[in-house]
N, CA, C and O atoms as a DFTB+ gen file, in Angstrom:
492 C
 N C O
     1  1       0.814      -1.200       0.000
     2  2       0.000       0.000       0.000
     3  2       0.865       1.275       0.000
     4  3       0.474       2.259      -0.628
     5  1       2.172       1.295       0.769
     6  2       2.736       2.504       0.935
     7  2       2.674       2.832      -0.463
     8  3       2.004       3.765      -0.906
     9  1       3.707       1.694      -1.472
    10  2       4.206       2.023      -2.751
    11  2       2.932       2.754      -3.792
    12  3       2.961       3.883      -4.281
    13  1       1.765       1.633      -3.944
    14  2       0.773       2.525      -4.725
    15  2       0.144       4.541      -4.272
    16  3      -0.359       5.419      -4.972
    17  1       0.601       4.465      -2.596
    18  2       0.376       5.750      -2.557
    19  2       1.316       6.897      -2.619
    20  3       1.120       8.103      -2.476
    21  1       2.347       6.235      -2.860
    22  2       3.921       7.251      -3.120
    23  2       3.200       7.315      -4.875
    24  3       2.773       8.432      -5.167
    25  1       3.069       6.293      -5.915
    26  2       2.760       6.008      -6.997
    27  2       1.485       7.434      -7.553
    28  3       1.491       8.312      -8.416
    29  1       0.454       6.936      -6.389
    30  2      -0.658       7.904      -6.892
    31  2      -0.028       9.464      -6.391
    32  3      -0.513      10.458      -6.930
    33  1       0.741       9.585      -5.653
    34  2       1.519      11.035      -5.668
    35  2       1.783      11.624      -6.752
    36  3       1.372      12.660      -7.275
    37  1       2.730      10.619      -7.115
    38  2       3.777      11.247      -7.975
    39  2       3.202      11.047      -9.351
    40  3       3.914      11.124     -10.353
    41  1       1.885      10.785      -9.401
    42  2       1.177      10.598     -10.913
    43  2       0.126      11.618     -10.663
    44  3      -0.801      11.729     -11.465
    45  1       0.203      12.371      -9.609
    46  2      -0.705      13.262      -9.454
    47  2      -0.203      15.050      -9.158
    48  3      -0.889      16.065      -9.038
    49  1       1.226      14.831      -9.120
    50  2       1.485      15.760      -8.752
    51  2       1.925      16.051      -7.915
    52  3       2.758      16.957      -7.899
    53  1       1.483      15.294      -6.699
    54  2       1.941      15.702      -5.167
    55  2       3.402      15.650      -4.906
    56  3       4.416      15.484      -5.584
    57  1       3.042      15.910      -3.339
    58  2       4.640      16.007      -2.901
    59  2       4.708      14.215      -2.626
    60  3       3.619      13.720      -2.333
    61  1       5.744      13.382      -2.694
    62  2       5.751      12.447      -2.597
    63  2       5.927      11.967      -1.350
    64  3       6.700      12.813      -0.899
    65  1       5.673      10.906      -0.160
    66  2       5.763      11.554       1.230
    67  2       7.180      10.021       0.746
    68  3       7.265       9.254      -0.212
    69  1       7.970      10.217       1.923
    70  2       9.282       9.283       2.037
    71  2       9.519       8.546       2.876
    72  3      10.188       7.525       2.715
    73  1       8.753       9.110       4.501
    74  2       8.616       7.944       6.090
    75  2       7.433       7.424       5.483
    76  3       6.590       7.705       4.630
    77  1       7.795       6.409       6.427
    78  2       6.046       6.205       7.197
    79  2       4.884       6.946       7.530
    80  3       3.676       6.871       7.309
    81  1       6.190       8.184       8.547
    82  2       5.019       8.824       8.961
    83  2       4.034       9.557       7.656
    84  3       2.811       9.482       7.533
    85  1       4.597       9.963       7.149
    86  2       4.372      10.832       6.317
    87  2       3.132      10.353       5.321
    88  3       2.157      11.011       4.957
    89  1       3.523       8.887       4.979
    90  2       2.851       8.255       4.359
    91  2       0.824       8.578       5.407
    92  3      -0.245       9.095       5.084
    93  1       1.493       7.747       6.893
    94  2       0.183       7.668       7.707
    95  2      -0.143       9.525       7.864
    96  3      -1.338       9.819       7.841
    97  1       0.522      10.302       7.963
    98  2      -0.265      11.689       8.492
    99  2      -1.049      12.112       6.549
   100  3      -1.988      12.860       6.277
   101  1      -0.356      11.448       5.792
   102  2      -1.106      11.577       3.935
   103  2      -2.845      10.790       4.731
   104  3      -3.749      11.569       5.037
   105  1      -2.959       9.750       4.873
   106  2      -3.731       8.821       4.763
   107  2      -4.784       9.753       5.699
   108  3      -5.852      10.187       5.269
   109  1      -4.353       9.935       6.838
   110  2      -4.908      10.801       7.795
   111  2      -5.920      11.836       7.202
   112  3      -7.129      11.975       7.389
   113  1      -5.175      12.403       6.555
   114  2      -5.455      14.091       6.195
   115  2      -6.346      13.862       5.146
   116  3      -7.336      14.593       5.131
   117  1      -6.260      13.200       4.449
   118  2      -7.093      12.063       3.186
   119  2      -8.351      11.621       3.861
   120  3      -9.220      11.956       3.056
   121  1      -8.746      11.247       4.540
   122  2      -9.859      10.552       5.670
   123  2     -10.968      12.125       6.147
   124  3     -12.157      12.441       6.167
   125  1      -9.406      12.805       6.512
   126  2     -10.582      14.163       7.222
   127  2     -11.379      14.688       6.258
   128  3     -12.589      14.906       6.196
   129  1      -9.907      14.947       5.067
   130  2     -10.782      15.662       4.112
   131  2     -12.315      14.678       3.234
   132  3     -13.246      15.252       2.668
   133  1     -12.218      13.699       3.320
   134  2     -13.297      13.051       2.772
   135  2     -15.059      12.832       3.852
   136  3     -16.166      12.681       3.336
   137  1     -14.735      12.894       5.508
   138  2     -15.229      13.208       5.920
   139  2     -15.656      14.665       5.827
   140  3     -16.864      14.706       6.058
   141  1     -15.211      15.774       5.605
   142  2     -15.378      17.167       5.106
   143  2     -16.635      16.980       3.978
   144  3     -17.806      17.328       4.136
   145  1     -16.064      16.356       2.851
   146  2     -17.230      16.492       1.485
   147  2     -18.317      15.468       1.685
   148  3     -19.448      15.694       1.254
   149  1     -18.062      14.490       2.243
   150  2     -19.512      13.826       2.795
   151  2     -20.491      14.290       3.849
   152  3     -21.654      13.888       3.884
   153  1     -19.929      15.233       4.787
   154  2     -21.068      15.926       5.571
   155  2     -21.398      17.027       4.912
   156  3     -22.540      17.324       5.264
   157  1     -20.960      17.845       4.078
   158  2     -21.396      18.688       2.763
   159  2     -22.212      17.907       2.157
   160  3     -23.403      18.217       2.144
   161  1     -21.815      16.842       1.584
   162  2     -23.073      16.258       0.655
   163  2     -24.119      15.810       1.438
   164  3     -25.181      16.077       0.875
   165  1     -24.283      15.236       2.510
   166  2     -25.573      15.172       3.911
   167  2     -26.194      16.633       3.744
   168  3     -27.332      16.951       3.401
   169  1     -25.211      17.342       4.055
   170  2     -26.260      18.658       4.833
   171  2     -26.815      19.428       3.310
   172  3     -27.935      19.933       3.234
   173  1     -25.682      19.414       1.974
   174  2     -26.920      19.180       0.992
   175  2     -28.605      18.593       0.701
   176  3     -29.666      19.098       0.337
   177  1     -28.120      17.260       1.095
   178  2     -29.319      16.249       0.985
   179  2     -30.263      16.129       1.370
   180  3     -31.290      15.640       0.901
   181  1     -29.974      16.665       2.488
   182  2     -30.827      16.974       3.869
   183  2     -31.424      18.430       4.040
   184  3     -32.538      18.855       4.349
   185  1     -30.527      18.863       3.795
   186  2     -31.400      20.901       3.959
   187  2     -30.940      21.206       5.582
   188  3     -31.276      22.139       6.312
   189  1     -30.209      20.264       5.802
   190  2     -30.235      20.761       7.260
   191  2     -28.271      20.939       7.759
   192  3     -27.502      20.412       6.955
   193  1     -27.781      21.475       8.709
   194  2     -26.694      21.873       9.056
   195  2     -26.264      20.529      10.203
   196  3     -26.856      20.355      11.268
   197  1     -25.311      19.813       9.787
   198  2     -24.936      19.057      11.389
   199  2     -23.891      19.648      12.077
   200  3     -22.797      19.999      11.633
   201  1     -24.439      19.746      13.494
   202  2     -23.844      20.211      14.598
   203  2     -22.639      19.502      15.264
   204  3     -22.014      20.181      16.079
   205  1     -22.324      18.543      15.091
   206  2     -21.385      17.458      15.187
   207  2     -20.806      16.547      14.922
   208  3     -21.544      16.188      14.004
   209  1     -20.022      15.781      14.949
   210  2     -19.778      14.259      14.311
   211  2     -19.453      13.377      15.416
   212  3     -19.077      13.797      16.511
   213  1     -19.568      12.427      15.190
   214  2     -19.376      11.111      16.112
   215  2     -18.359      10.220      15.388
   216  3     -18.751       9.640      14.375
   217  1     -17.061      10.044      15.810
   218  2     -16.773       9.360      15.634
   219  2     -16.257       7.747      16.518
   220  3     -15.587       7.708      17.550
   221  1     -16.890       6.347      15.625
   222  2     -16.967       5.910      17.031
   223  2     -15.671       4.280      15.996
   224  3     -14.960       4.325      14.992
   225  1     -16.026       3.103      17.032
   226  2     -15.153       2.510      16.870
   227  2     -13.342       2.209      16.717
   228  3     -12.856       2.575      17.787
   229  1     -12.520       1.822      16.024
   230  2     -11.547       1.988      16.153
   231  2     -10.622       3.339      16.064
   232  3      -9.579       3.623      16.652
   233  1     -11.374       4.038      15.140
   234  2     -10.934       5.623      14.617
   235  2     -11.047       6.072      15.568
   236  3     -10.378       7.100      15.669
   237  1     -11.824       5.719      16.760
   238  2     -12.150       6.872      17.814
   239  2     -10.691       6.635      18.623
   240  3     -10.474       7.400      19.563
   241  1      -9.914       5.851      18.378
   242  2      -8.839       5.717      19.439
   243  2      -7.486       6.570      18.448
   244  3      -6.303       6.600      18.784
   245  1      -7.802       6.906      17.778
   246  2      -6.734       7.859      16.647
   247  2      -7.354       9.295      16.867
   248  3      -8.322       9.859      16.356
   249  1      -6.213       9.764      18.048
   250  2      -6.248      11.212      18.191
   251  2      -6.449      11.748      17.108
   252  3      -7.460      12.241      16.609
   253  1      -4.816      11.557      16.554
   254  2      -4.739      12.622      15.434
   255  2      -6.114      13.107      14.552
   256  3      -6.637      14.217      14.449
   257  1      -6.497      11.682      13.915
   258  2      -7.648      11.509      13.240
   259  2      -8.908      12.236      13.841
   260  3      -9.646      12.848      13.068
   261  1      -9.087      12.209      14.711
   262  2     -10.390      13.208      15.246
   263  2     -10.137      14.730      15.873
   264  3     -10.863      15.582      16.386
   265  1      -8.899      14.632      15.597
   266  2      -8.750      16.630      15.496
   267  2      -8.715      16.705      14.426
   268  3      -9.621      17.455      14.061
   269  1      -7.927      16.191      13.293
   270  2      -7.874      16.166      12.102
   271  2      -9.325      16.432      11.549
   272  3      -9.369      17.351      10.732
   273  1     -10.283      15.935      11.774
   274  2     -11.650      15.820      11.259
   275  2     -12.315      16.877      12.096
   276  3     -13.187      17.557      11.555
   277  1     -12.051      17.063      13.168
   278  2     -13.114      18.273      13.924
   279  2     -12.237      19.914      13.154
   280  3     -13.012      20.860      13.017
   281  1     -10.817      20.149      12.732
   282  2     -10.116      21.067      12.253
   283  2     -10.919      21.371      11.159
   284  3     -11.291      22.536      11.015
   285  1     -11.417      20.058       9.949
   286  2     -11.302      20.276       8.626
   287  2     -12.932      20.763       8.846
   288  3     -13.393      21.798       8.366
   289  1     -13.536      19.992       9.503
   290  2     -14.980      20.156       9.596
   291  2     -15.765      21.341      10.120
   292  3     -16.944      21.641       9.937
   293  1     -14.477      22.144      11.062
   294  2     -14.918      22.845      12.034
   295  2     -16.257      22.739      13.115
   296  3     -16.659      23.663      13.822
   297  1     -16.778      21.479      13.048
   298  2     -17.220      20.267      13.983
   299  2     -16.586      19.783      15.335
   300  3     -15.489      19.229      15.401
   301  1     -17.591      20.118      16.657
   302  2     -17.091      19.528      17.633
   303  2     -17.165      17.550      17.054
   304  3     -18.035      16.994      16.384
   305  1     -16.175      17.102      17.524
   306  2     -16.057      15.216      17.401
   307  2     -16.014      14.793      19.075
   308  3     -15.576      15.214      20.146
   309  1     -16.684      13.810      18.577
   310  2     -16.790      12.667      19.904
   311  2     -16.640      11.302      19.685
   312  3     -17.265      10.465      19.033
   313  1     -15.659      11.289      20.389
   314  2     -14.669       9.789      19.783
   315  2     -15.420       8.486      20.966
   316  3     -15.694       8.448      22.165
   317  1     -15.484       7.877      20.200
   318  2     -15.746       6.321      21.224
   319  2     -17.379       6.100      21.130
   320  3     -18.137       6.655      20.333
   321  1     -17.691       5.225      22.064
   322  2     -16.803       3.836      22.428
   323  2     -15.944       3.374      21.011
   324  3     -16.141       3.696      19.839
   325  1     -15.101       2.648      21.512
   326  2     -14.369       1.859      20.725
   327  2     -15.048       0.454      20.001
   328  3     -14.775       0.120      18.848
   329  1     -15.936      -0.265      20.851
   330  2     -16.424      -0.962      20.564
   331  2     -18.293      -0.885      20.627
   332  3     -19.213      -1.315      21.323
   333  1     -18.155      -0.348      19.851
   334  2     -19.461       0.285      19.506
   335  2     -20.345      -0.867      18.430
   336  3     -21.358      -0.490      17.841
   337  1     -20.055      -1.629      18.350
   338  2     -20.911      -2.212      16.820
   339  2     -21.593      -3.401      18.478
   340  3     -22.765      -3.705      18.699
   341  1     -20.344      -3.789      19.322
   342  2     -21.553      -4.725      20.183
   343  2     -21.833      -3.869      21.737
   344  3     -21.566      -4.372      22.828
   345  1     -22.281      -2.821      21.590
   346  2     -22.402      -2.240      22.780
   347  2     -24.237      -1.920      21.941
   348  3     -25.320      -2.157      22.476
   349  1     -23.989      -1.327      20.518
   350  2     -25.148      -1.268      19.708
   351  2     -26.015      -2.415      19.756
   352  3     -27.233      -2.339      19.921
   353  1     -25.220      -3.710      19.577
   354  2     -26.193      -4.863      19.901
   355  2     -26.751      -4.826      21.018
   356  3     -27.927      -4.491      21.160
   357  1     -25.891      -5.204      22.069
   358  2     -26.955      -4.938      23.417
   359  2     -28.028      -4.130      23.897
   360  3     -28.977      -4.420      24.625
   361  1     -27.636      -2.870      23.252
   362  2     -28.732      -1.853      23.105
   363  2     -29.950      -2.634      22.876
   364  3     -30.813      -3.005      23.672
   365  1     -29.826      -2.808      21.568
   366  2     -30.894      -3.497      20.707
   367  2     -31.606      -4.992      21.073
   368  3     -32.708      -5.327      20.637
   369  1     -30.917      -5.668      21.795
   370  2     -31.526      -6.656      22.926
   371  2     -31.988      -6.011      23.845
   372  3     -33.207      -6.185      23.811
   373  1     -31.675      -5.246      24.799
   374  2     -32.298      -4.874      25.886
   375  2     -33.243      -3.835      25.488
   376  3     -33.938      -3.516      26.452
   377  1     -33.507      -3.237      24.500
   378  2     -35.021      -2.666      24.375
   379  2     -36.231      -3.616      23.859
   380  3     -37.418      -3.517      24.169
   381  1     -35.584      -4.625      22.932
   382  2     -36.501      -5.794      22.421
   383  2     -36.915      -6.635      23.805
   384  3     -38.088      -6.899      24.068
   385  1     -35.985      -6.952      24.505
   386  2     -35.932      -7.231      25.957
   387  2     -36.918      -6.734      26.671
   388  3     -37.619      -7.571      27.241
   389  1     -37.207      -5.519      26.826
   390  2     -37.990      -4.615      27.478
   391  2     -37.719      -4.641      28.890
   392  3     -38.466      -4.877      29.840
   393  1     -36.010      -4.234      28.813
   394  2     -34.841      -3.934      29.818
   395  2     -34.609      -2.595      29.718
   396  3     -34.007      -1.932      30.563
   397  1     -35.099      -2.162      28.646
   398  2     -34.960      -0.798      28.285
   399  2     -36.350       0.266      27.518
   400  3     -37.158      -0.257      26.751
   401  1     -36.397       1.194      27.743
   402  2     -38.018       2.080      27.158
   403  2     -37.507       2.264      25.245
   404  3     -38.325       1.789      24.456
   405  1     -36.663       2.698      24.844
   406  2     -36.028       3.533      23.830
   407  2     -34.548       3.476      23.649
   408  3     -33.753       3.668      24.570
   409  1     -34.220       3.204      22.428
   410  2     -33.603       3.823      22.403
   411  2     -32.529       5.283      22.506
   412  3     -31.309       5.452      22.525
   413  1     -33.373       5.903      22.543
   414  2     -33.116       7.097      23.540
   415  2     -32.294       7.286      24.505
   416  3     -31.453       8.165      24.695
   417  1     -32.821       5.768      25.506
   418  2     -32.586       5.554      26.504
   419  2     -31.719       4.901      26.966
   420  3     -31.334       4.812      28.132
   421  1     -31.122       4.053      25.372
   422  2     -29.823       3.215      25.599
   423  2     -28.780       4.351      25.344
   424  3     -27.927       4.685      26.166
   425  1     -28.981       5.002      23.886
   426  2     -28.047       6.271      24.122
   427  2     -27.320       6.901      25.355
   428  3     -26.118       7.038      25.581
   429  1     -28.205       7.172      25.935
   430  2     -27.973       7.737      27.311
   431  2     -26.963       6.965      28.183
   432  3     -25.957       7.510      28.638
   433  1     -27.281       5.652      28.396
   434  2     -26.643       4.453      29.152
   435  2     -25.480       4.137      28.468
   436  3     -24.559       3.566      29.052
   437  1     -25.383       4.603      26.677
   438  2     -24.051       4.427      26.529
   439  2     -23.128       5.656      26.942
   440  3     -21.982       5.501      27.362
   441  1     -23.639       6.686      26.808
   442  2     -22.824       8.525      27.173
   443  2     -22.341       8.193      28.488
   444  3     -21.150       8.307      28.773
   445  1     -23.438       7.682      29.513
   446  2     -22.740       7.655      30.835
   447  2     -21.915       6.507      31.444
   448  3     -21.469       6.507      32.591
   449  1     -21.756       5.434      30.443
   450  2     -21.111       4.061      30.347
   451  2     -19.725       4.441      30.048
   452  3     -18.859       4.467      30.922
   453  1     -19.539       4.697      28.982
   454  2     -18.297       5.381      28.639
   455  2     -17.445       6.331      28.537
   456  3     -17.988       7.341      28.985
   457  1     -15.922       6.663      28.030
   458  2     -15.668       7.585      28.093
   459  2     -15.697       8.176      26.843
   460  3     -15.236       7.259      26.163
   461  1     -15.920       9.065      26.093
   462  2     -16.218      10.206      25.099
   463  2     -15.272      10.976      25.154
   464  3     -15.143      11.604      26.204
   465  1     -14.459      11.158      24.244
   466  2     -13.670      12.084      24.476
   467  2     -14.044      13.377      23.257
   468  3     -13.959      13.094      22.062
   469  1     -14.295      14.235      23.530
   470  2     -14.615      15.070      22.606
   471  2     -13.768      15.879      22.273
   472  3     -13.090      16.453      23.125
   473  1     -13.590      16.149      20.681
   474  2     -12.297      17.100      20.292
   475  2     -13.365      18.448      19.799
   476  3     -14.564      18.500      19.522
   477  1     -12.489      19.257      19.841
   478  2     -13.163      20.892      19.345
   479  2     -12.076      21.423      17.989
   480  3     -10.861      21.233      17.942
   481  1     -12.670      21.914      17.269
   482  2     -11.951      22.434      16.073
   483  2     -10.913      23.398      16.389
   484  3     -11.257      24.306      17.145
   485  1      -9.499      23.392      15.896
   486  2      -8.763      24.524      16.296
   487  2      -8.289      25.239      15.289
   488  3      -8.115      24.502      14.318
   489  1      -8.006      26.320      15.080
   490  2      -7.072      26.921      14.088
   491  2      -5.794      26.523      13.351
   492  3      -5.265      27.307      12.563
């Protein structure tokens, strides 16, 4: 993967990156900005403005990545849970369950379950 993205650089113009890092802070910055034109195309679609982003699962444990995305977006982000796809399941048992009223209400039980770390857009 590094090689095809040094490849699509340098067939594109760019600066070619030469670490690693460079390669991962490309990939990074690539991610925000694509999160950028997809909540543009939402709040197109929609008619409406979003006030935030969520970012949850593994991305949520990549700092960089969620300042990166709250910078480009100028969007407060809220990172986590990490394991969000089965914390969602349980949700979804325990309201079918009728352990729970709403979803609403699992929301809630996840905000105060976990930790959230929320990033703010900076200059």
């Amino acid at each position: 993967m590094p090689d095809r993205i040094k490849n699509y650089c340098q067939q594109t113009g760019q600066k070619v990156p030469k670490t690693p890092a460079e390669i991962v802070r490309g990939v990074i910055e690539s991610l925000a900005d694509k999160y950028t034109k997809t909540i543009k195309m939402i709040e197109d679609i929609t008619d409406r403005p979003l006030n935030e982003m969520y970012i949850i699962g593994g991305g949520s444990r990549n700092a960089l990545l969620c300042q990166l995305v709250a910078n480009a977006t100028g969007l407060p982000v809220y990172a986590g849970p990490v394991e969000a796809t089965a914390i969602g399941n349980l949700i979804i048992q325990a309201k079918s369950m009728g352990q729970i009223k709403s979803i609403a209400e699992g929301r809630k039980i996840i905000r105060e379950s976990f930790d959230i770390k929320k990033y703010l857009p900076e200059e």
